[in-house]
PDB file as gemmi writes it, atoms N, CA and C in Angstrom:
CRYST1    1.000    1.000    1.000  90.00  90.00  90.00 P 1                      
ATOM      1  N   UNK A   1     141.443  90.673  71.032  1.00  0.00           N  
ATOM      2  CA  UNK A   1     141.283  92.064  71.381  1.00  0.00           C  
ATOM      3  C   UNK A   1     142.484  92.567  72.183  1.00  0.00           C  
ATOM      4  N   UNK A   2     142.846  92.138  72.970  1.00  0.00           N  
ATOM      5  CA  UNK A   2     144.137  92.062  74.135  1.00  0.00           C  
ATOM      6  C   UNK A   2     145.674  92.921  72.761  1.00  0.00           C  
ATOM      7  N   UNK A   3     145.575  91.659  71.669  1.00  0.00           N  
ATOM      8  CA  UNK A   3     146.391  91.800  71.513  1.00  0.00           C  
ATOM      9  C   UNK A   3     146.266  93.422  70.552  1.00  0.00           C  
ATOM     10  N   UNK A   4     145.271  93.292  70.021  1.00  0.00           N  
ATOM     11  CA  UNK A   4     144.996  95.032  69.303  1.00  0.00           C  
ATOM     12  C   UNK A   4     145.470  96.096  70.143  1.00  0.00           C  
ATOM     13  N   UNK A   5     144.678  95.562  70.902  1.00  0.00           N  
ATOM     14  CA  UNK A   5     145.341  96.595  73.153  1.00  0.00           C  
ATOM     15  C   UNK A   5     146.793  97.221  72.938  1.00  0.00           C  
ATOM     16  N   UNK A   6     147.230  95.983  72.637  1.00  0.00           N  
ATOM     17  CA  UNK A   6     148.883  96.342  72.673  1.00  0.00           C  
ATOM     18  C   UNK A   6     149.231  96.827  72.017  1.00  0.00           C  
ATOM     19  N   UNK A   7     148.719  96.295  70.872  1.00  0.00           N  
ATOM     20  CA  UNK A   7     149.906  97.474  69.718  1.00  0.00           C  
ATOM     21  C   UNK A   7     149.340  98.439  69.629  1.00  0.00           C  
ATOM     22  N   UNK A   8     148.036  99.098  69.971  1.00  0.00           N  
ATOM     23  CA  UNK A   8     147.756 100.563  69.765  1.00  0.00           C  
ATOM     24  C   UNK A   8     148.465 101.625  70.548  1.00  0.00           C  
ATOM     25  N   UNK A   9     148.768 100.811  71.977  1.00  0.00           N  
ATOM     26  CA  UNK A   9     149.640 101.297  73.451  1.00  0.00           C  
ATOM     27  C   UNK A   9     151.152 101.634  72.912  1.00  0.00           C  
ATOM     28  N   UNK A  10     151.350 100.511  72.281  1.00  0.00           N  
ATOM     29  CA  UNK A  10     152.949 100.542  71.889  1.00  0.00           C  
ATOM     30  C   UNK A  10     152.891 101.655  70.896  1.00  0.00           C  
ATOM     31  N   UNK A  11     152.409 101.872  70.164  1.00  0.00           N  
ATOM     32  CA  UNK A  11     152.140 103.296  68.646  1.00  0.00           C  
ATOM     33  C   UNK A  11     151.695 104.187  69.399  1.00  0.00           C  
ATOM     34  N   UNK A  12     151.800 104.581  70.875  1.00  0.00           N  
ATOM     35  CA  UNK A  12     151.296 105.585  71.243  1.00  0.00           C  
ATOM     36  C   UNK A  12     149.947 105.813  71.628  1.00  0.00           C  
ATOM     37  N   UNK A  13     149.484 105.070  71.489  1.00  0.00           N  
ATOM     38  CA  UNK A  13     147.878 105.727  71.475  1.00  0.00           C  
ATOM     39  C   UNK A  13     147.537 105.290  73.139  1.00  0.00           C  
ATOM     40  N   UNK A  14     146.490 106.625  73.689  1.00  0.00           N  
ATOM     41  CA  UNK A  14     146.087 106.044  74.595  1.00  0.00           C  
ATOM     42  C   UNK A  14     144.667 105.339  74.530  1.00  0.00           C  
ATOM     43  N   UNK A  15     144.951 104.155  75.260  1.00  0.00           N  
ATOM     44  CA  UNK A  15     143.517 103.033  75.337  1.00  0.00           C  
ATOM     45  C   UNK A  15     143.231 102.738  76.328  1.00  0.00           C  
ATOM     46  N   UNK A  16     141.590 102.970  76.224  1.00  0.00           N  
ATOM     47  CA  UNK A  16     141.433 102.385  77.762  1.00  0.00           C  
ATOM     48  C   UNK A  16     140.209 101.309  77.407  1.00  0.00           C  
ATOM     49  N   UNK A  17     139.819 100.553  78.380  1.00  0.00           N  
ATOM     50  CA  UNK A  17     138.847  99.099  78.168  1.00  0.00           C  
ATOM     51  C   UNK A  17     138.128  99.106  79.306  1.00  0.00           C  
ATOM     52  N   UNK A  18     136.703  98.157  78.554  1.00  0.00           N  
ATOM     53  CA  UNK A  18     136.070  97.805  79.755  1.00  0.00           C  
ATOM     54  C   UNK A  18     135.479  96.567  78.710  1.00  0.00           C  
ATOM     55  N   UNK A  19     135.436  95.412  80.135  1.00  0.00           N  
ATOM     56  CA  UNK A  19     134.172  94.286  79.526  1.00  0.00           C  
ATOM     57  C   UNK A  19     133.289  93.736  81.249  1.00  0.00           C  
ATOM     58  N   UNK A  20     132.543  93.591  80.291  1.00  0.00           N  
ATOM     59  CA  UNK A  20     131.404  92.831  81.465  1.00  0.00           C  
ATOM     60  C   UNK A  20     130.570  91.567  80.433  1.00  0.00           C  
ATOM     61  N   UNK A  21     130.801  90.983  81.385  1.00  0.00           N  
ATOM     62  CA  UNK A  21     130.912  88.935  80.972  1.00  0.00           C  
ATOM     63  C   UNK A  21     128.962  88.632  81.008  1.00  0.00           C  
ATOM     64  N   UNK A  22     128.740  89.189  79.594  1.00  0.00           N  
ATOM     65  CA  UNK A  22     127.370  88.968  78.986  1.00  0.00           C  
ATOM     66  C   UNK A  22     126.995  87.916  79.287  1.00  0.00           C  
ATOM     67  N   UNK A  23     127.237  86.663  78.849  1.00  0.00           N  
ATOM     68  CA  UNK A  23     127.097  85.319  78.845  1.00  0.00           C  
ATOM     69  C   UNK A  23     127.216  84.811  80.243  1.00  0.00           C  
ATOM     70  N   UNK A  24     127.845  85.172  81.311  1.00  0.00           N  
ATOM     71  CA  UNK A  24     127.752  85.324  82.752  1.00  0.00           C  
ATOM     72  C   UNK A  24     127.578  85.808  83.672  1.00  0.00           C  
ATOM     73  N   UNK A  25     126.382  86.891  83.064  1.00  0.00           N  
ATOM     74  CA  UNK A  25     125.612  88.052  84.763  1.00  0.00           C  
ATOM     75  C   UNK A  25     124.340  88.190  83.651  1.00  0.00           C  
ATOM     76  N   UNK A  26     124.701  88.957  83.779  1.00  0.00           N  
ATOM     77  CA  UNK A  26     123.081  90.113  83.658  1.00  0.00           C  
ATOM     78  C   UNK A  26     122.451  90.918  81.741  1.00  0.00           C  
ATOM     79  N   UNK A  27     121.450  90.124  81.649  1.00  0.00           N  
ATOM     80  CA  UNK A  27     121.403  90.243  80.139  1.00  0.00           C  
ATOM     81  C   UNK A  27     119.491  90.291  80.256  1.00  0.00           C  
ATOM     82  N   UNK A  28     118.820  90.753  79.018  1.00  0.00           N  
ATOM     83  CA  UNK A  28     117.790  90.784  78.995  1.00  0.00           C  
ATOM     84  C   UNK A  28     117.082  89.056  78.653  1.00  0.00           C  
ATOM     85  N   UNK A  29     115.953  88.856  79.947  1.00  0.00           N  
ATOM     86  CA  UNK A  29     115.537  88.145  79.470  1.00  0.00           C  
ATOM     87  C   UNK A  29     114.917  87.168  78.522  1.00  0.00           C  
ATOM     88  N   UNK A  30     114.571  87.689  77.567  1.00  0.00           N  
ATOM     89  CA  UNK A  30     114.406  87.560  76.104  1.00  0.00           C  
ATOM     90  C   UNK A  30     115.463  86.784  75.458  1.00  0.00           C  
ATOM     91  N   UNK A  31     116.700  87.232  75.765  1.00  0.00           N  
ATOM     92  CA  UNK A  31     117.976  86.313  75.067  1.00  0.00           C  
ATOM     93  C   UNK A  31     117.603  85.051  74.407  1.00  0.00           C  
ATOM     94  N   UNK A  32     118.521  84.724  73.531  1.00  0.00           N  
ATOM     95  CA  UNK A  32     118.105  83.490  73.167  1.00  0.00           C  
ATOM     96  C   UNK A  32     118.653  82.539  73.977  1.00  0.00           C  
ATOM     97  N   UNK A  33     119.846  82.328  74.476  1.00  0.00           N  
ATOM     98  CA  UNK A  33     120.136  81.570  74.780  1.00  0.00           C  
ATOM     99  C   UNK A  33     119.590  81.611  76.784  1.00  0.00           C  
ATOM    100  N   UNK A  34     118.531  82.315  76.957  1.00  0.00           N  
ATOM    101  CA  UNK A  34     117.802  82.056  77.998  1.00  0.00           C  
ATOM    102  C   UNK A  34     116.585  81.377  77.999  1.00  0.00           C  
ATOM    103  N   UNK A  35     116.322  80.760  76.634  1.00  0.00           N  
ATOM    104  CA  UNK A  35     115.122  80.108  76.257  1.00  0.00           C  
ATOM    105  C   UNK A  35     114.651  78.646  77.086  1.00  0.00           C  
ATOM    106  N   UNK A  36     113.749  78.610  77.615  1.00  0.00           N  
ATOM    107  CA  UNK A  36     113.536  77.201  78.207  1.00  0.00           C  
ATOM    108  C   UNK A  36     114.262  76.353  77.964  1.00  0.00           C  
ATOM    109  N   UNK A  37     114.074  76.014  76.173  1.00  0.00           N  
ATOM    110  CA  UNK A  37     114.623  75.009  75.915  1.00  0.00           C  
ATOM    111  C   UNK A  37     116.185  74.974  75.906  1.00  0.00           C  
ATOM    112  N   UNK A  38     116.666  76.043  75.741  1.00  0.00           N  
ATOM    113  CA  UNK A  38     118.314  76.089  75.554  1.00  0.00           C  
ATOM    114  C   UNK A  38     118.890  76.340  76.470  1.00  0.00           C  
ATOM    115  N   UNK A  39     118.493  76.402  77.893  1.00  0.00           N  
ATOM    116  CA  UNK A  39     118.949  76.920  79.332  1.00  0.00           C  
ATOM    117  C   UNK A  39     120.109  75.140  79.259  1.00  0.00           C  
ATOM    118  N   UNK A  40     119.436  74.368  79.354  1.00  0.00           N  
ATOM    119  CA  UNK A  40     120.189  72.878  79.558  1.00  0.00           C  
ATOM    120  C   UNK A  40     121.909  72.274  78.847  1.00  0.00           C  
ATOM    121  N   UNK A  41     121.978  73.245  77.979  1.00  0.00           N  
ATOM    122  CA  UNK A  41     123.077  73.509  76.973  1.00  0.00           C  
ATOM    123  C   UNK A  41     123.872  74.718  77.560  1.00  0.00           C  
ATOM    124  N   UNK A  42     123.787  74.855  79.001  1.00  0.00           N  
ATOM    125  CA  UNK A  42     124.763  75.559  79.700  1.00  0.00           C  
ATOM    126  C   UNK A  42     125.126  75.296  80.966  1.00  0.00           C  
ATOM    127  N   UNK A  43     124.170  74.903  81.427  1.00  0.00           N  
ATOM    128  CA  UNK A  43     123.988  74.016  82.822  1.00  0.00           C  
ATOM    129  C   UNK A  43     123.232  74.513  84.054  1.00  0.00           C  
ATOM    130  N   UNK A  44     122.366  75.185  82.934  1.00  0.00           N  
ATOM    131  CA  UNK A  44     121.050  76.137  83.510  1.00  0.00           C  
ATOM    132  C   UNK A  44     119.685  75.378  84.200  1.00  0.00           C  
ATOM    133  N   UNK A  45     119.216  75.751  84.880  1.00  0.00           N  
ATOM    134  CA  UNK A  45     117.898  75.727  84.817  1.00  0.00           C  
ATOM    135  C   UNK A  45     116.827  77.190  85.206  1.00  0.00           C  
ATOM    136  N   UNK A  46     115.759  76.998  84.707  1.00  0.00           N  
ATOM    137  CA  UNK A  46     114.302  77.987  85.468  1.00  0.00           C  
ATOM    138  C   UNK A  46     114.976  78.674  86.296  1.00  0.00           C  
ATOM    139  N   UNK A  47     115.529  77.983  87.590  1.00  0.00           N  
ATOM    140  CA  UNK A  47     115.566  78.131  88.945  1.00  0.00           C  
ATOM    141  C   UNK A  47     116.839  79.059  89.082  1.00  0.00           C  
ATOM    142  N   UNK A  48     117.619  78.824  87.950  1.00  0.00           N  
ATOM    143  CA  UNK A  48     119.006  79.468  87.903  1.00  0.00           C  
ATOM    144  C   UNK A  48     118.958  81.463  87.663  1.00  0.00           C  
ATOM    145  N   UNK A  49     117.796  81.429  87.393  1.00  0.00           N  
ATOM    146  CA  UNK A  49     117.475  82.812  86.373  1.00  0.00           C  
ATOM    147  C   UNK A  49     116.486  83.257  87.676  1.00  0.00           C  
ATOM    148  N   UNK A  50     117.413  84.629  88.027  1.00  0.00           N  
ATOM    149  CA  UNK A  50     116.392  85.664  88.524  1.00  0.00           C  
ATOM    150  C   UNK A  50     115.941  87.266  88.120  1.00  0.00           C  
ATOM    151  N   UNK A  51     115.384  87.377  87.777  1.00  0.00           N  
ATOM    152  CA  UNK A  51     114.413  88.461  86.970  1.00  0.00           C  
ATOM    153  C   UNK A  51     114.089  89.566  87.714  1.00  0.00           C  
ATOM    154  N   UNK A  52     115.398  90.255  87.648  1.00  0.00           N  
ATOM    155  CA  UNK A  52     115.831  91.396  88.276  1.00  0.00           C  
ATOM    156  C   UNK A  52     114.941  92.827  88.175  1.00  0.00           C  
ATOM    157  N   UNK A  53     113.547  92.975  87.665  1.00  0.00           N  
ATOM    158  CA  UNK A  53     112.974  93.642  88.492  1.00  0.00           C  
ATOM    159  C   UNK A  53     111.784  93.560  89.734  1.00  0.00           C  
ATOM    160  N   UNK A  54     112.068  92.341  89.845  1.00  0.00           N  
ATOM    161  CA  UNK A  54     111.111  92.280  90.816  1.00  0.00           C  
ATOM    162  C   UNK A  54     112.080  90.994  92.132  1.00  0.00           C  
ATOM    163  N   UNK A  55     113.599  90.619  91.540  1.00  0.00           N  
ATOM    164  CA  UNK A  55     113.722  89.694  91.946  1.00  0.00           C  
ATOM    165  C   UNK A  55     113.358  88.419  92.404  1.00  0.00           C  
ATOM    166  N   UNK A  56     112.646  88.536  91.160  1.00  0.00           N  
ATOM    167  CA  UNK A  56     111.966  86.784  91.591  1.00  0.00           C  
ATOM    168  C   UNK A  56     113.208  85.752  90.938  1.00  0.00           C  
ATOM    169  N   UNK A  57     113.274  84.752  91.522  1.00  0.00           N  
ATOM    170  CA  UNK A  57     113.672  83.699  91.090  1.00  0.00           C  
ATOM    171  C   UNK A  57     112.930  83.451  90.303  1.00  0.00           C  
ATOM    172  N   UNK A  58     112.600  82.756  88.861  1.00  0.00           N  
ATOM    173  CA  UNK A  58     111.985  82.117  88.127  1.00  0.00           C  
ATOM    174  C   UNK A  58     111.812  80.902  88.879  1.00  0.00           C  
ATOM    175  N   UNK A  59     110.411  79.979  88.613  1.00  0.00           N  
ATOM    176  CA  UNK A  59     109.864  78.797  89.726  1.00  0.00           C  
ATOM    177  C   UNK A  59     110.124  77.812  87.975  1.00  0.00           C  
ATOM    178  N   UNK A  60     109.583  78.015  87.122  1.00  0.00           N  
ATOM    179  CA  UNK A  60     109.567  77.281  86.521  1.00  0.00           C  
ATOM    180  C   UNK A  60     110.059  77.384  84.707  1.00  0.00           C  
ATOM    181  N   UNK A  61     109.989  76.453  83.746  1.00  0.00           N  
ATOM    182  CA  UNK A  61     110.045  76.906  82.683  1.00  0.00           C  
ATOM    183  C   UNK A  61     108.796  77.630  81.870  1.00  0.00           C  
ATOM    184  N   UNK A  62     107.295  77.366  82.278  1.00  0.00           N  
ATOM    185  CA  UNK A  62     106.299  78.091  82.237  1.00  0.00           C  
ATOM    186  C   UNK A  62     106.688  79.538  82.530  1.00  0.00           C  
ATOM    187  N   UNK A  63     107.195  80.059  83.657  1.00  0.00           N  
ATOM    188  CA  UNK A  63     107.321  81.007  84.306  1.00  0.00           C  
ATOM    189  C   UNK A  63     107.793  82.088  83.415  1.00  0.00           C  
ATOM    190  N   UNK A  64     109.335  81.362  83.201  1.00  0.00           N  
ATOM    191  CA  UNK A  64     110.503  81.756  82.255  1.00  0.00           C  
ATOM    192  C   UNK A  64     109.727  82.625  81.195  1.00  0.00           C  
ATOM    193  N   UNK A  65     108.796  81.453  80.202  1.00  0.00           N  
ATOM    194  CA  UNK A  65     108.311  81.809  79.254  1.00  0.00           C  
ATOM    195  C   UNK A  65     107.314  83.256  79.306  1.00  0.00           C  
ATOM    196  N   UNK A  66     106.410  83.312  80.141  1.00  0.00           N  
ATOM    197  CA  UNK A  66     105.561  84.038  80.660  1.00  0.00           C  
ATOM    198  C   UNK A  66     106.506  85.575  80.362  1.00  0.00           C  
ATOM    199  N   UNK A  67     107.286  85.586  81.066  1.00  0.00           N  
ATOM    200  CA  UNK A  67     108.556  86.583  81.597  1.00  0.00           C  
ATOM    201  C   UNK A  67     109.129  87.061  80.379  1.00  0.00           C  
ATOM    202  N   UNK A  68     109.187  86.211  79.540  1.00  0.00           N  
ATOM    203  CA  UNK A  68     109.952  86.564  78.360  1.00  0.00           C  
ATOM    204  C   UNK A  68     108.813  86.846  77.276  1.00  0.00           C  
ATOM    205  N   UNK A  69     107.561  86.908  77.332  1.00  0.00           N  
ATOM    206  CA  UNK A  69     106.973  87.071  76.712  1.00  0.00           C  
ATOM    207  C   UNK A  69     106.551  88.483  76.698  1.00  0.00           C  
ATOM    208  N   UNK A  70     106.660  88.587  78.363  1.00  0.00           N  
ATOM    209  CA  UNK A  70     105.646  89.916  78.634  1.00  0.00           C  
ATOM    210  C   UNK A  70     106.811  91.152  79.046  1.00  0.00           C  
ATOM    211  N   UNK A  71     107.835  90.901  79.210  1.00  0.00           N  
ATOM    212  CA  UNK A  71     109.433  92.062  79.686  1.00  0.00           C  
ATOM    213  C   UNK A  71     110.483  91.254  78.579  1.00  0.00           C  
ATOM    214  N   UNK A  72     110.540  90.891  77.010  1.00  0.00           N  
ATOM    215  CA  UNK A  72     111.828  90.512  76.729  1.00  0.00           C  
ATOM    216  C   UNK A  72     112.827  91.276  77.093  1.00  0.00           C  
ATOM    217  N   UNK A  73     113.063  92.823  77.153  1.00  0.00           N  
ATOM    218  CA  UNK A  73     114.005  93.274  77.608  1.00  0.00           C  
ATOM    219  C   UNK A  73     114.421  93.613  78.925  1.00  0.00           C  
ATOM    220  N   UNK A  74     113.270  92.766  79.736  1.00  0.00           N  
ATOM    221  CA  UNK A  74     113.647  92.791  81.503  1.00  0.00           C  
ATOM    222  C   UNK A  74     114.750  92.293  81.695  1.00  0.00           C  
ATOM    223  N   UNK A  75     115.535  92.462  82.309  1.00  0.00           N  
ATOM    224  CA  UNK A  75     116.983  92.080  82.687  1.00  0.00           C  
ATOM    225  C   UNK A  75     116.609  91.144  84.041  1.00  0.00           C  
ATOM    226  N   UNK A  76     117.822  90.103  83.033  1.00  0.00           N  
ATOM    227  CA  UNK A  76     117.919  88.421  84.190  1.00  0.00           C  
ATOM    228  C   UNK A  76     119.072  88.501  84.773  1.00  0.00           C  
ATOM    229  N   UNK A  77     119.260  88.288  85.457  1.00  0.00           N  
ATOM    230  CA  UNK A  77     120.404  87.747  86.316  1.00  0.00           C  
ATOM    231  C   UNK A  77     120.624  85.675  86.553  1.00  0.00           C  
ATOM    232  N   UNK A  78     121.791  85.650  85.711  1.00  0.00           N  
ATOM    233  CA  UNK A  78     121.839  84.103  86.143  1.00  0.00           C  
ATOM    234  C   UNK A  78     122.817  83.380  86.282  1.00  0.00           C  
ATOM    235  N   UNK A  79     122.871  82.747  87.753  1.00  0.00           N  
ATOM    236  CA  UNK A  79     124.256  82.200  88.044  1.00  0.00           C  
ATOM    237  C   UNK A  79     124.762  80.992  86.917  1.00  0.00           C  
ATOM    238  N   UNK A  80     125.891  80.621  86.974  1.00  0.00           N  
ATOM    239  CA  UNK A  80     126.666  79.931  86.598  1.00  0.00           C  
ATOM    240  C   UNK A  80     126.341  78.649  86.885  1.00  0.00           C  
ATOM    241  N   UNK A  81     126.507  77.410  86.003  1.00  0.00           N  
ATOM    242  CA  UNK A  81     126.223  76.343  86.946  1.00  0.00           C  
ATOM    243  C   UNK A  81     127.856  76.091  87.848  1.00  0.00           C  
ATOM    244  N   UNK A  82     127.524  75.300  89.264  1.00  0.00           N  
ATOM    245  CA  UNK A  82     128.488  74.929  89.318  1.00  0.00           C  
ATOM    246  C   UNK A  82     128.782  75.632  90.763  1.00  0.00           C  
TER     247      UNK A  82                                                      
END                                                                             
């Protein structure tokens, strides 16, 4: 993308950008790759995911599920491992 950036800049054109790092903040709980089972294939856990309207930390993978069942499009917040 960067490099598209450039040459549209260089031909004149004005461009402007924005990104925000999906895969590292804030996405609807529902996601797939917030699934119980697939949290471990990032270096996730339950505990990692907080469920930004009520700010709960998630306690468990039960929890998770619950959450994603009943708000898939509630927005999670979840740190990074590490």
């Amino acid at each position: 993308m960067l490099g598209l950036v450039e040459r549209a800049q260089r031909a004149g054109a004005r461009v402007s950008t924005e990104a925000y790092p999906y895969g590292a903040g804030m996405t609807g709980i529902g996601a797939a790759f917030l699934a119980p089972e697939r949290l471990a294939e990032r270096g996730l856990t339950p505990r990692s995911i907080t469920y930004a309207p009520t700010r709960e930390q998630v306690s468990s993978a039960a929890r998770l599920s619950e959450l994603r069942t009943a708000d898939p499009g509630g927005t999670g917040h979840h740190q990074a491992p590490g």
